[in-house]
N, C-alpha and C positions, 0 to 999 in steps of 0.2 A: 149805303145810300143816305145822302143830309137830308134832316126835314127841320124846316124854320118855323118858328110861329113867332106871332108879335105880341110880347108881352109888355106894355105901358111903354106901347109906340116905339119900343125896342125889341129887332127880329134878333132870333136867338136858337142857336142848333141843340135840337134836343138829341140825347145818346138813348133815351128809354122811352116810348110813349105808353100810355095805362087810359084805361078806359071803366066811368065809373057803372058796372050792372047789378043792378039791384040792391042798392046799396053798397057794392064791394068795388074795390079798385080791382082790375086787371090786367096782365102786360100784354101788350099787342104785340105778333108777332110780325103780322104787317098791315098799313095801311093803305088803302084808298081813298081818292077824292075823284067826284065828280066835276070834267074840266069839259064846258061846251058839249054836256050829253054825254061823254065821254067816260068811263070809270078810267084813273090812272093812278098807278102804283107811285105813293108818294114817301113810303116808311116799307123797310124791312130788316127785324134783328139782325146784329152782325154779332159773330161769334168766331176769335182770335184762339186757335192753339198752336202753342210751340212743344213739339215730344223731342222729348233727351233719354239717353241711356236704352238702351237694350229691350224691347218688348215684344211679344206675339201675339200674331194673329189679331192686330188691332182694328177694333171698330170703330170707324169715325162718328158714327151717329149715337152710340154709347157715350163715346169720348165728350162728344157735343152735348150732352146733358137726354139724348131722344126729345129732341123738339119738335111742340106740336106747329101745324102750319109752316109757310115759306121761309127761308131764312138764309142769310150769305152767312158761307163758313169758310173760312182760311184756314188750313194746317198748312204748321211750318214745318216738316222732318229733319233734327239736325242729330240724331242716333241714328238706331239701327232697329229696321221693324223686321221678326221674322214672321217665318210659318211654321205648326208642327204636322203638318197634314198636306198631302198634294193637294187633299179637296179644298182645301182654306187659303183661301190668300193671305200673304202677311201683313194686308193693307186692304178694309173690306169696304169701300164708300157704297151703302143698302140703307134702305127706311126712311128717307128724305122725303119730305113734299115733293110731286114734283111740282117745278117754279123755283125750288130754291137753285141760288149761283153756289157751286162747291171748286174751289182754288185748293190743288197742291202745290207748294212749294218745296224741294225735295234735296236739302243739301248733304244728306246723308247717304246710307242705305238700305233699301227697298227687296229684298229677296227672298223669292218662292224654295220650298223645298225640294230638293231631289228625288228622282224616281226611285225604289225601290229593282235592283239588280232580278231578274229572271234567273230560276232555280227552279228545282225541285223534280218531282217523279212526273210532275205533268206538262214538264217541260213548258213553265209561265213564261209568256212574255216579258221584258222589261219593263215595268211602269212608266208612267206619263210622269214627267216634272209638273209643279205646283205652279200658280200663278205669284208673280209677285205682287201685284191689284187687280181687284177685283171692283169691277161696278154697276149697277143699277142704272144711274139717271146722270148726266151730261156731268162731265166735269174736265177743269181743263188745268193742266198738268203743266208746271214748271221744273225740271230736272236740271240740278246741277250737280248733282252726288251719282248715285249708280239703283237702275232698276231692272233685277234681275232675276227672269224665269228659272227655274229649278230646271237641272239637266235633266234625259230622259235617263233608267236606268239599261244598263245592258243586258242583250240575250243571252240564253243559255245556250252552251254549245252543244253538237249535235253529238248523239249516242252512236257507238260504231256495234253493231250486234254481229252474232252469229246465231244460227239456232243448233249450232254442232252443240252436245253436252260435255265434250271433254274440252273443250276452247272457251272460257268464260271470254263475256262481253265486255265493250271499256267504256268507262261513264264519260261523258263531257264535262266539262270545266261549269263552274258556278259564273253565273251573268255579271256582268260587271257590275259593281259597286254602284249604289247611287251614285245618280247622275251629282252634279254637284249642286250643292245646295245643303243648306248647316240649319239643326236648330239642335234643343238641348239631347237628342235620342242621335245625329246626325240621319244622314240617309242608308238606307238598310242593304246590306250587299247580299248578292245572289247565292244561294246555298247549292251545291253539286248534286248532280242527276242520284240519288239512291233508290236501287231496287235491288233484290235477291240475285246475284250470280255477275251483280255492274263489280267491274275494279274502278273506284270514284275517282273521279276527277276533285280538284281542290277549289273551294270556295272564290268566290269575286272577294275584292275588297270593298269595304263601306265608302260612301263618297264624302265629302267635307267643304265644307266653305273654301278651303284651301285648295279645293282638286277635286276630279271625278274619280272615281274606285275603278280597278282594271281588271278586266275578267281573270277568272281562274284556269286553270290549266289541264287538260285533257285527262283522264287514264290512261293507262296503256298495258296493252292485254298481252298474252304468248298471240304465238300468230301475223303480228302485225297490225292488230289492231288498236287506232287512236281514236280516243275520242277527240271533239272538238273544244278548241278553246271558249271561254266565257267573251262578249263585245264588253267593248268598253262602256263606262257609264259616260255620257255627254258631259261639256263645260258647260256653264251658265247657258240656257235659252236653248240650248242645242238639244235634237234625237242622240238616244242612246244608239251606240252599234249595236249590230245583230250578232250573234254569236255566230263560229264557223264551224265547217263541217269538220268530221271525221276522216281517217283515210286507211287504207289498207284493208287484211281481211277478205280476201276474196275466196269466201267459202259459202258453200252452200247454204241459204235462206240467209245471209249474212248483209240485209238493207241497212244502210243507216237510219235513224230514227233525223227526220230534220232537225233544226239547231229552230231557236224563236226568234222573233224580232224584238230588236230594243223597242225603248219607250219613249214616245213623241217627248218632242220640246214644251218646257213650259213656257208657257205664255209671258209677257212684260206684263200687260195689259188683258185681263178679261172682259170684254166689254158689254156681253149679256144682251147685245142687241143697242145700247148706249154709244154715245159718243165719248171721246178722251182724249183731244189731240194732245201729245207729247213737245214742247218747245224743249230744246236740249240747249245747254248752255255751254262755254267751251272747253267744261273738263266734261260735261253729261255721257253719262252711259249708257245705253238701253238695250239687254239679251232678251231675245226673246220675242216672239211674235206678237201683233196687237190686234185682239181678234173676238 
C-alpha cells in the first residue's frame, strides 16, 4: 500500500513510516487517518520473501521476522518446501494479525508427507498423508509449480487363522508403503502381522517422492491357508488402499482376522476454518483435497 506525504510542497512515497513516543522513534506497522469521521487504513508494512533450495516444515511468520500488528507478506516459492510429520505442513501461514493480506506465489514445490503403511499385531490402520499448507487467516494462493498432499498409507492385509493346533495360521502382508510423499526419513512402510504360531507375511515398501510403497505379500500356511496382501500406499493427495483379505483354510474356528483400511488423503490445502483460494496457472498442479 503507497502513502505520500508533502515534504517542502513536494509529495513523496514513503517505504517506512516511524512515529516519534516518548522520545523514541518507532516503526509503524500500520496507519490510519481520519477521512470525513471515518478511520481509513492509509500505510501498512509490506514484507517481500523469495525461498530457494530445499527446506522444511517452513513457517512463514518466523520467516517474516514474527511481526507485530497488520502487515502485506508476499512469498515467492521458487524451491522445494517439505514436511517431516503428517501433522506439519511443509508450508505453515499461523500467528498473523488478522487484517494482514498474505500472497503465495508458488513456482516450485509444495509437498505434504506420506502416510505411514498399516502393520503390525494390531492390525493399524494406514495413516493419513500430511498437508502440504496449512493456514490460519485468509490468504490467497498463486500456483504455478505443484502442491501436493502426502498420499495416504496402505492397510494391512487380513490374517487367515485356524484355531486347529497342528495347522499354524498365515500372517498378511505388511500395509503398503507410505503413501507418497518424501522428506529426509521418507515415508514409513507397513511392518507384517507378527504373533506366536503367524507364518509372516512380508513387509509393504516405503513410499518416496518418486512413488507410493506397495503392499507386502500374504503367508501361506499348510492347509491352505493365505494371508492377505498389504494395499497400496496412495500417490500424491490420494487415500491409501485397504489391505485384502485372506483365503482358504476352511477348518474349524478358522475366521479370518479383517484386513485395515488405508490412510485418508492429504490435504493440498488445510484450511482450519480460513479461506485460501488456489488460482493455478497453466503448468499448476494441485493433489489433494482443500479443506
Amino acid at each position: 500500500m503507497a502513502t505520500s506525504f508533502k515534504v517542502s510542497g513536494t509529495w513523496k512515497n514513503c517505504s517506512n513510516v516511524n512515529v516519534k513516543v516518548s522520545g523514541n522513534w518507532k516503526a509503524c506497522n500500520t496507519v490510519f487517518q481520519k477521512v470525513a469521521g471515518t478511520w481509513k487504513k492509509v500505510y501498512e508494512t509490506s514484507i517481500s520473501i523469495t525461498q530457494s533450495g530445499t527446506q522444511t516444515d517452513y513457517d512463514l511468520y518466523t520467516a517474516a521476522g514474527s511481526p507485530a500488528g497488520v502487515v502485506n507478506v508476499v512469498l515467492t516459492v521458487n524451491g522445494t518446501l517439505r514436511s517431516t510429520s503428517t501433522a506439519t505442513a511443509a508450508l505453515i501461514v499461523s500467528g498473523f494479525t488478522v487484517g494482514s493480506t498474505i500472497t503465495i506465489i508458488n513456482n516450485g514445490v509444495i509437498e505434504g508427507k506420506g502416510g505411514a503403511g498399516g502393520g503390525g499385531a494390531g492390525f493399524v490402520p494406514g495413516a493419513a498423508g500430511g498437508p502440504a499448507i496449512s493456514v490460519t487467516i485468509p490468504v490467497t494462493i498463486q500456483n504455478n509449480g505443484s502442491i501436493l498432499g502426502g498420499g495416504g498409507g496402505g492397510g494391512h492385509g487380513a490374517n487367515r487363522n485356524t484355531s486347529n493346533p497342528f495347522v499354524p495360521s498365515a500372517g498378511g502382508g505388511g500395509g503398503g508403503g507410505g503413501g507418497r510423499g518424501n522428506d529426509s526419513s521418507n515415508s514409513t512402510a507397513g511392518l507384517r502381522r507378527s504373533t506366536p504360531g503367524v507364518i509372516l507375511g512380508t513387509p509393504g515398501s516405503a513410499g518416496t517422492s518418486a512413488g507410493a510403497g506397495g503392499g507386502g505379500s500374504g503367508g501361506t500356511a499348510p492347509g491352505g491357508l493365505t494371508g492377505g496382501p498389504g494395499g497400496t500406499g496412495g500417490t500424491w493427495g490420494t487415500a491409501g488402499a485397504p489391505g485384502n483379505g485372506g483365503s482358504g483354510g476352511a477348518l474349524p474356528g478358522g475366521p479370518p482376522h479383517a484386513a485395515s483400511p488405508g490412510g485418508a488423503a492429504g490435504k493440498s490445502v488445510n484450511l482450519n476454518g480460513a479461506s485460501a483460494p488456489v488460482t493455478n496457472g497453466p503448468v499448476g498442479v494441485v493433489a489433494g483435497p482443500a479443506s
